[in-house]
C-alpha positions, 0 to 999 in steps of 0.5 A: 847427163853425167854429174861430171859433165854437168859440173863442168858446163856450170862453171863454164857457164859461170866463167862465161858470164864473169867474162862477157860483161867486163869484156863488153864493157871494154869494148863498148866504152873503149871505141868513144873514149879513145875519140874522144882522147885523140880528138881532145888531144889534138884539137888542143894542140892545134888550137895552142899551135894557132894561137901562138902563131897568132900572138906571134903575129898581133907582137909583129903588127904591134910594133910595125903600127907603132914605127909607122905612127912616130916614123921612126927609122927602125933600128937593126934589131927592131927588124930582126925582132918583127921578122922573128914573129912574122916567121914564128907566125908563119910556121907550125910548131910540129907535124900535127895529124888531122885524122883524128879532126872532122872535115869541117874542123879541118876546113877552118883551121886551114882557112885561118892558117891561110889568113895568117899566111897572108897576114905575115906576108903583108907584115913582110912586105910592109917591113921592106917599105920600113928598110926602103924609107916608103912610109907613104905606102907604109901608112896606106897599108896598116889598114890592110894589115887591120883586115887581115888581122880580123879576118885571121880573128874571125876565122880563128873565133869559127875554128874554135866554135867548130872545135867545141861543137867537135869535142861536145859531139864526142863527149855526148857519144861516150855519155851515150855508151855510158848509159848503154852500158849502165843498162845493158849492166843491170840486165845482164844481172837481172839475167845472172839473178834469175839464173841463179835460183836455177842453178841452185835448184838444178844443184840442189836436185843433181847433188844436195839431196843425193848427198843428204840422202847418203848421209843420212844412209850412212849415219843409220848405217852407223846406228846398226840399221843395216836395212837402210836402202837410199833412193837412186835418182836418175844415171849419174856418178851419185846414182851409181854411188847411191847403188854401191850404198844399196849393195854394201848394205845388203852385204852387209846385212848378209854378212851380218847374218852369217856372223850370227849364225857363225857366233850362234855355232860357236857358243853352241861349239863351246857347249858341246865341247864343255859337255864332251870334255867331261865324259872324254877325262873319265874315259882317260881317268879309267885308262889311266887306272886300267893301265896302271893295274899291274894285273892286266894283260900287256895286249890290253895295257897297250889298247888302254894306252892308245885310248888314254892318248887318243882321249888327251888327243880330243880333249887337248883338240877340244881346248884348242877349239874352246879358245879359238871361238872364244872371244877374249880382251886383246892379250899383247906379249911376247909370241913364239910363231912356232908355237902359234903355227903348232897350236894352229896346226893342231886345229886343222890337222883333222882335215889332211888326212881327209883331203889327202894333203901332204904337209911340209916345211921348216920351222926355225928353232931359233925363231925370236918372239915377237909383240902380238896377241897370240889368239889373234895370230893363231887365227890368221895362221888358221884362216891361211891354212884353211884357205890353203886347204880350200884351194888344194881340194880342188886340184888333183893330188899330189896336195902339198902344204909347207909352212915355213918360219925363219928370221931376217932382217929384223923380222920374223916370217911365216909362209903358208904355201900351196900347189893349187891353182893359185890366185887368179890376176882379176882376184889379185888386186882385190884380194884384201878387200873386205868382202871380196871371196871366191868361195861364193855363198860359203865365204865371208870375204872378210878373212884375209882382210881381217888378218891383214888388220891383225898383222898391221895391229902388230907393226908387220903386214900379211901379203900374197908372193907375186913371184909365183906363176900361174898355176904354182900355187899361192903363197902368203907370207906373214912378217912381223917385226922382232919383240924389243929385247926384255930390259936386263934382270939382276946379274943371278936371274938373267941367265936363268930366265933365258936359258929357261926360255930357250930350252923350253922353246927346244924341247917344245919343238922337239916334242911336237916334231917328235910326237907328229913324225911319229904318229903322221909319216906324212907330217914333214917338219923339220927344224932348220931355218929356210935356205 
């Protein structure tokens, strides 16, 4: 089961088991609460109707007990007053609903409703003896009018009995769900208490140890153990992570083998160039020497110069290579990427002549500097050209090669373009990742990563032209935003140290376009800006 997967019917489980108990609770209290609500409710509100009724109907009796004793013709309103409580005991305040009461209950308050039906009815009759002057037959009553009223009282004393049973019954229900409840609740913990250390040890298992075993991992990683290999528990996300770690570290301690046999060649580069170079500036002082001596022969004065050129040639190619492998303390100025492009061409030029590669392009003579670390752009060119080199070996000739530099838009731009078979779409979206190549065994994959780093250092950025096709080649565009303008000298040096600037820019890309066209025909620089 996937991590995921298992998280998720966790707190699923969790959300569960939050919800049942309130819910059950809810609806094992609800059902005897609400009965005994209503119950109470009406219960009291019919005990309250019969007692008003019954009162109603004691006032009534009170007064026709006290006429017929003094046999005294009753007033008019006297009349009016008895016949007000026999009709206010005979009638029931509202419609009241005897669903919520038992069947017995229901029983005697019917019965005393019916004993005070007839207790009203004996007061009226006996109030139309009053009106007719019959008080022989008045007085023979009022013992019967005593037996209804305890009858109506004795039925009222059992509807109460019944009553309190009824409202007892219920309380005794609700305190029944309440001490299930109670119990069912301190199981239902129980239960939640003894999942819990489950819970934590299946986490513990599936995530904790992982983790900590990936931490630890990472944390020797840092400490430059790149041997460290984690253990892979089970097919899970983790496990899968667990995996990357291991293969991360193994390219790591690839990688890390290879830098060392590139640093190891590079000191042994810089030995080896420190020892050419010696013998390379005798053979140009011996030319020098040979040519300067007015005795020689013009055939053997024009074979000494070509040696005295050939000779700066390698030790100028030399230098170029001393400082390229040489690791120096980051030097951040202002940059020409002409002049970058031309040292960086000057490191590779060897390589198009062997691999039949025609180049081209356009440098802007008026290109403005930018803010960077020379050395370090000069590498990015370097790696870009190299790769461009890599891929037209192969293809089919014609190879073609255009660098370009222009401005635009506040920034400055060198493109490095090729007609191979460009970049494939699966390679794309990985391109600038760290370690990913497709030279195989004979790459890093840490080039075009590294340069990008270089260029965002420096507030540009190096990307790839997605607006060509498959099979027109690549093209990768280095920007960098212009250099901020060199605060004002003093009115007599300024224009001096511009045009001194600018004319040094010319005359070096005058120089170098002159001295490549002329020695390489195939070197097709010119120097205007791209259209």
């Amino acid at each position: 089961m996937s991590l995921r997967t298992t998280l998720l019917l966790m707190t699923l489980a969790a959300g569960l088991y939050a919800g049942v108990l309130p819910l059950y609770l809810f609806f094992r209290v609800r059902a005897p609460a609400l009965a005994l609500g209503e119950g109470t409710a009406a219960i009291v509100a019919l005990q309250d109707d019969l007692a008003r009724r019954n009162d109603a109907l004691d006032h009534a009796g009170s007064i026709v007990r006290h006429l017929v004793e003094s046999r005294t013709p009753p007033a008019a309103d006297t009349v009016d007053t008895i016949r007000h409580f026999v009709t206010a005991g005979g009638v029931r305040s509202g419609a009241r609903a005897y669903a919520t009461v038992p069947l017995p209950l229901r029983v005697a308050l019917a019965r005393a409703e019916d004993a005070m039906t007839r207790l009203g009815n004996a007061l009226a009759e006996e109030v139309a003896l009053f009106e007719r002057g019959r008080w022989d037959d008045a007085s023979r009553r009022v013992r019967a009018l005593d037996s209804l009223a305890q009858v109506v009282d004795q039925q009222m004393l059992a509807e109460g009995q019944l009553a309190r049973r009824d409202l007892l019954a219920r309380q005794q229900v609700l305190q029944l769900a309440a001490s299930e409840v109670l119990r069912d609740a301190i199981l239902w913990l129980v239960l939640g208490a003894v999942c819990v250390p489950t819970a934590v040890s299946l986490i513990r298992r599936r995530m904790w140890r992982p983790l900590a075993d990936l931490e630890a991992g990472l944390a020797r990683v840092a400490d430059g153990d790149l041997t460290t290999e984690v253990a892979v528990p089970g097919s899970d996300e983790l496990a899968r992570l667990a995996q990357h770690f291991n293969e991360m570290t193994r390219v790591l301690r690839d990688r890390a083998e290879e830098q060392g046999r590139f640093a190891a060649a590079g000191e042994l580069l810089a030995g080896v160039a420190h020892e050419v170079n010696n013998p390379l500036m005798a053979i140009a002082a011996h030319a020098e020497n040979r040519v300067a001596d007015p005795a020689i022969a013009e055939e053997q004065r024009s074979e000494m110069q070509q040696i005295l050129r050939q000779a700066r040639r390698a030790a100028k190619l030399l230098r170029g290579l001393l400082r390229f492998v040489r690791a120096t303390e980051r030097e951040v100025g202002r940059v020409n990427l002409n002049d970058v492009v031309r040292s960086a061409m000057d490191l590779v030029s060897y390589r198009f002549g062997v691999d039949e590669i025609v180049v081209g392009g356009r440098l802007d003579p008026n290109l403005l500097p930018v803010q960077g670390d020379a050395i370090k752009l000069e590498q990015v060119i370097v790696n870009l050209l190299s790769n461009a080199i890599d891929a037209l070996r192969g293809s089919t000739p014609p190879r073609q090669l255009a660098v370009d530099t222009w401005f635009e838009d506040g920034r400055v731009s060198v493109a490095v373009t090729d007609n191979g078979r460009g970049v494939s779409a699966d390679v794309v979206g990985r391109l600038f990742r760290p370690f990913a190549t497709t030279k195989g065994r004979r790459g890093t994959g840490l080039g075009l990563y590294i340069s990008r780093q270089v260029a965002r250092e420096a507030g540009g950025d190096l990307v790839l032209d997605s607006s060509r096709g498959p099979g027109a080649g690549a093209r990768f565009v280095l920007s960098l935003p212009v250099a901020a303008p060199i605060p004002p000298e003093p009115a007599a040096a300024a224009p001096e140290a511009g045009s001194r600037w600018r004319g040094s820019s010319d005359a070096v890309a005058h120089r170098w376009t002159k001295r490549r066209t002329a020695r390489r025909p195939w070197l097709g620089w010119a120097r205007s800006s791209p259209t």
